[in-house]
C-alpha positions as CSV (number, residue, x, y, z in Angstrom):
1,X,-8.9,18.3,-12.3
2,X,-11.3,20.9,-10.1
3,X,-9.3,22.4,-7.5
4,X,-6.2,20.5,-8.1
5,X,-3.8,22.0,-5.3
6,X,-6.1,22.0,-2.6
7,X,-6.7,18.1,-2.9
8,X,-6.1,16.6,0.3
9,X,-5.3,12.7,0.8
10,X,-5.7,11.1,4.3
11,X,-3.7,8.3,5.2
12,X,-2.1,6.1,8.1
13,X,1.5,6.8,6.4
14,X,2.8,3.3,6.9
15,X,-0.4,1.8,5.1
16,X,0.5,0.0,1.3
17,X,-3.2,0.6,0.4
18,X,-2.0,4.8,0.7
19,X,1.2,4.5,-0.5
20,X,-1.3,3.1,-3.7
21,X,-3.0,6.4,-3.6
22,X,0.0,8.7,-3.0
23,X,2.1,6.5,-6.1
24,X,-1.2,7.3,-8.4
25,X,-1.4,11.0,-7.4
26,X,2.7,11.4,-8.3
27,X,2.6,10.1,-11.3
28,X,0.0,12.1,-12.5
29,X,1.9,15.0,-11.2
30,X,-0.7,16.3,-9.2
31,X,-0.2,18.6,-6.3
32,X,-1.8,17.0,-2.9
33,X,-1.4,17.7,0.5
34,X,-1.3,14.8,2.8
35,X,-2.7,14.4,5.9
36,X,-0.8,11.9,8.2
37,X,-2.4,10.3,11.0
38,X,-1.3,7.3,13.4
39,X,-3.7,4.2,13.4
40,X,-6.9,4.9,15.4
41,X,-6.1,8.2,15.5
42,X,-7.5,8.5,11.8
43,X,-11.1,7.7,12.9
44,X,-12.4,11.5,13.2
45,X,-11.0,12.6,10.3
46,X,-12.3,9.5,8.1
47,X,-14.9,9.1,9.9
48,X,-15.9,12.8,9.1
49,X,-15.1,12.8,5.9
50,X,-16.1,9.2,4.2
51,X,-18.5,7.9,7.4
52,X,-16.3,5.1,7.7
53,X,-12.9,4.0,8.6
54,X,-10.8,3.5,5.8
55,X,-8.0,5.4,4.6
56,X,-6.6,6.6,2.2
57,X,-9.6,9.1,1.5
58,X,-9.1,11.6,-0.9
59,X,-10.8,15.2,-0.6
60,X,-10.8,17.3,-4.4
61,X,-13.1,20.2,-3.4
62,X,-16.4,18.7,-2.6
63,X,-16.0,15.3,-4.1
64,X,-14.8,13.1,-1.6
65,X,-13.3,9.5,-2.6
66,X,-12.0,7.1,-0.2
67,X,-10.7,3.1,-1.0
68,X,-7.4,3.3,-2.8
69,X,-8.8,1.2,-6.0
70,X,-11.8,4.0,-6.4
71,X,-8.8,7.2,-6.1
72,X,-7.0,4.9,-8.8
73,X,-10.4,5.2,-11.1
74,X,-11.0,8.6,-10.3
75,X,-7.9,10.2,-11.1
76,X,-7.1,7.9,-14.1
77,X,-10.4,9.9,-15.6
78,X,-7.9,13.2,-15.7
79,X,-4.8,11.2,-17.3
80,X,-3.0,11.7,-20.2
81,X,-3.6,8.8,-22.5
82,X,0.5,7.9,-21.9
83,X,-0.2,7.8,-18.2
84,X,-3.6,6.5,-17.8
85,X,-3.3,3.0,-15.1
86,X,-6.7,1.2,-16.5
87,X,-6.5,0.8,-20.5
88,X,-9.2,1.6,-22.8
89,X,-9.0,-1.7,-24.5
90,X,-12.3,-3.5,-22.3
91,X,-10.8,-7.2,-22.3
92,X,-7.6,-5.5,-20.7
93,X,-9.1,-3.4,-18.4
94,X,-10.9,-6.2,-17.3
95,X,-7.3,-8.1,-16.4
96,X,-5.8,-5.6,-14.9
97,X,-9.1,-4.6,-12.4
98,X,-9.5,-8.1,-12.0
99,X,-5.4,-8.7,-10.8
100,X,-5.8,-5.4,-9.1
101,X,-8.5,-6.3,-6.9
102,X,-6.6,-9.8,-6.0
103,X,-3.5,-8.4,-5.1
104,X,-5.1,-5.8,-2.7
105,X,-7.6,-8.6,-1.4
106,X,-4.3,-11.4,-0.7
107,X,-1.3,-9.8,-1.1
108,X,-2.6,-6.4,1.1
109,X,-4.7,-8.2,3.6
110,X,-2.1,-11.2,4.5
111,X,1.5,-9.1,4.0
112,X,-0.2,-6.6,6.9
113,X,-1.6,-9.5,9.1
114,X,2.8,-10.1,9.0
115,X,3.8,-6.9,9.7
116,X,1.5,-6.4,12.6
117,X,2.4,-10.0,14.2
118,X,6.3,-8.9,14.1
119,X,6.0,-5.6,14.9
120,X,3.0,-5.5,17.3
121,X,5.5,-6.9,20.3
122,X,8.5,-3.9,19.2
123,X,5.9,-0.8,19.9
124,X,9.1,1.8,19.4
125,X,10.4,0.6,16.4
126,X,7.2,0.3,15.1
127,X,6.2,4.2,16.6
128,X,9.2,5.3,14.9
129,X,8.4,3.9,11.2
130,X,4.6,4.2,11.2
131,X,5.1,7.9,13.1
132,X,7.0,9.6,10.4
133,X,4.8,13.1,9.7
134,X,2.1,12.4,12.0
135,X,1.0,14.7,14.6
136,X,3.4,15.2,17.8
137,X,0.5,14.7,20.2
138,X,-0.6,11.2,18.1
139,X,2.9,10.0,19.0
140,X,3.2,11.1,22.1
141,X,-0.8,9.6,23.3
142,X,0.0,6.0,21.2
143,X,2.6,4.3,23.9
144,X,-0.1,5.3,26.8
145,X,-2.6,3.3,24.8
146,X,-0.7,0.9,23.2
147,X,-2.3,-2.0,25.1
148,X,-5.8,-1.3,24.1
149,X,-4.1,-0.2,20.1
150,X,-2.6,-4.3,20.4
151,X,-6.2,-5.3,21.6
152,X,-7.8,-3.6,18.8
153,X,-5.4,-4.3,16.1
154,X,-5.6,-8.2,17.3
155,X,-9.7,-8.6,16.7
156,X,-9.3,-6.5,13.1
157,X,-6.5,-8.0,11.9
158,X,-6.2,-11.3,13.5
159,X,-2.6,-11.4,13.4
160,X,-2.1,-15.0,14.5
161,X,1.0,-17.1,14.2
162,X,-1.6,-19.7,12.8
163,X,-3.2,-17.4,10.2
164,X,0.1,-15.6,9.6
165,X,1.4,-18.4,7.9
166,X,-2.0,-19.7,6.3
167,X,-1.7,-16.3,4.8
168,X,2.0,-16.6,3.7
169,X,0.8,-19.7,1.8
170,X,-1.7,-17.6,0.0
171,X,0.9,-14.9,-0.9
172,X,3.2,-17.5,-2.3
173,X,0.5,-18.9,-4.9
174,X,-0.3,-16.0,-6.0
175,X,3.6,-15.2,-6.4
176,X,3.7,-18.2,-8.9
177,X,1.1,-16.7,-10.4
178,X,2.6,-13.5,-11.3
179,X,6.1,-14.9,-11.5
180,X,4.5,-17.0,-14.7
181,X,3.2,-13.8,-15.5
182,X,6.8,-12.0,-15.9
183,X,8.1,-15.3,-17.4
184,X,6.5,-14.3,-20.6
185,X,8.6,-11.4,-21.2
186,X,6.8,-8.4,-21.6
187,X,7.9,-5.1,-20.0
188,X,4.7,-5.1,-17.1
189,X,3.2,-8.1,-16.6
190,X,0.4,-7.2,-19.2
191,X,2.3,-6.0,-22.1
192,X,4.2,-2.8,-22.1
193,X,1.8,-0.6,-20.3
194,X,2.2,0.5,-16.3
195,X,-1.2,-0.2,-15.1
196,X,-2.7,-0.5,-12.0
197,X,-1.9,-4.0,-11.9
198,X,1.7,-3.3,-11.3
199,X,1.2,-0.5,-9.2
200,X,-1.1,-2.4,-6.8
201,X,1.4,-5.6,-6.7
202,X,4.3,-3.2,-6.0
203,X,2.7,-1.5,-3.5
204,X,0.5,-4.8,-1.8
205,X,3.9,-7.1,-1.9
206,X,6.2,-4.0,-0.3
207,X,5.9,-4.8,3.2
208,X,7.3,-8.2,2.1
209,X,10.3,-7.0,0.3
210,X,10.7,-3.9,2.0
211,X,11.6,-2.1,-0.7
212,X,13.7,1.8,-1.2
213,X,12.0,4.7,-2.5
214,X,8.4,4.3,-0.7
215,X,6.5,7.3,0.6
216,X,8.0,6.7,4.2
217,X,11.5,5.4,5.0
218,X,11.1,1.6,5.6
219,X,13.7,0.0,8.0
220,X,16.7,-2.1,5.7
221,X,15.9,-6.1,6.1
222,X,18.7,-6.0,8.4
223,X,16.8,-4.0,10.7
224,X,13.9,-6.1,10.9
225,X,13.0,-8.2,13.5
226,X,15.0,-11.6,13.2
227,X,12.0,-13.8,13.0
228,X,10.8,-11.5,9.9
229,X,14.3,-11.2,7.8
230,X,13.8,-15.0,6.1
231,X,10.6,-14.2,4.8
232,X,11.7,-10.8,3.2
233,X,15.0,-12.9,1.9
234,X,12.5,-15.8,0.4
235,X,10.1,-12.8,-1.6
236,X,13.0,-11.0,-2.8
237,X,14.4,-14.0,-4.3
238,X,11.5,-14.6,-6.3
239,X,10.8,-12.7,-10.0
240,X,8.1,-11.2,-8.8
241,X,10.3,-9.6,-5.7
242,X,12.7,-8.4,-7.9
243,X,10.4,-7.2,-10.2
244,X,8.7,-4.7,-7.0
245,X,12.0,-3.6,-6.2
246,X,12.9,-2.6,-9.9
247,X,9.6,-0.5,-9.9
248,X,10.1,1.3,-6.9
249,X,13.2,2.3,-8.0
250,X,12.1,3.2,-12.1
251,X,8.8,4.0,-11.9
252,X,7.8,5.5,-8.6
253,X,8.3,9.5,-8.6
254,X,8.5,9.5,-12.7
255,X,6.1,12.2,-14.2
């Protein structure tokens, strides 16, 4: 790949949908440099970069790719067949982009609606997790605008008691889904291939099952707020919480 070490990746270190991108870059083994930034903070630099404000964005030379599914595709093109995430085989690609883009869309948009409803009223705890590598100035300027951070993060993300656990409901459905899934007895939950479909449900359900061995140190469950522990108890009881767990720990830093 052109320019390998000098690729830089752009993130908000806390976010699931980077730690998809960082996960992808690792176990390619390929040398990145990341660039952390608090939320809002991030807006130059993505803005700059991508024109919008998404992250992750990754920068490889002049080619500029941003959305964590599109990093996936672009450096699965420079895999090694034993490594690649999308198979060749079209009618599997097809299931795994298909469950990939689900679990992001459900599992990633509802599992951050609940971490910003429980966290949004602890702003040091939360400084302290999502902070880790960011700038000393982006830490030090987010509790003097933490009030107008809440406002923003409350019209994005609508993190709403009522559509926190409307969204719940959605997560569990699709947890039967891909507990069936696993029930079948193959080694992923498409055969016995790592695709993208397991890295995006690892990475999408994490939040949920705060899981060891992400890309930033995650409180234990016992350090979560009280009203949050239950729900990380409930997802790590189920096969498919278990199963996120087991490939953070097996299959996260393996090249």
């Amino acid at each position: 790949m052109a320019g390998k070490p000098c690729i830089r990746l752009i993130t908000i270190p806390m976010s699931h949908y980077c730690e998809k991108a960082r996960w992808g870059l690792e176990r390619l083994g390929i040398e990145y440099h990341e660039e952390r930034h608090l939320q809002v903070f991030h807006y130059p630099r993505t803005f700059w970069f991508s024109g919008g404000p998404n992250v992750p964005v990754l920068i490889d030379g002049v080619k500029v790719v941003h959305d964590s599914t599109a990093i996936l595709e672009y450096l699965d093109s420079y895999a090694d067949a034993d490594r690649r995430l999308y198979p060749l085989d079209s009618g599997l690609r097809q299931q795994v982009s298909e469950l990939e883009d689900l679990f992001d869309e459900v599992l990633g948009v509802e599992s951050r609606r609940w971490v910003y409803y429980h966290f949004r009223s602890r702003p040091m705890q939360a400084l302290r997790t999502a902070g880790q590598g960011t700038p000393l100035i982006e830490r030090l300027l987010l509790p003097v605008i933490y009030p107008l951070f809440v406002l923003l993060i409350n019209r994005l993300i609508n993190p709403s008691q009522r559509a926190v656990e409307e969204g719940l409901d959605k997560v569990r459905a699709l947890v039967k889904t891909t507990d069936s899934l696993l029930a079948e007895g193959h080694r992923y939950l498409l055969g016995d291939q790592f695709t993208a479909a397991d890295l995006s449900l690892a990475c999408m359900l994490a939040p949920l099952v705060v899981p060891r061995n992400y890309g930033i140190r995650l409180p234990e469950p016992e350090q979560m707020p009280v009203a949050a522990r239950p729900v990380i108890d409930e997802f790590r009881a189920t096969a498919t919480g278990a199963y996120v767990l087991k490939l953070f720990a097996t299959e996260k830093n393996t090249v």
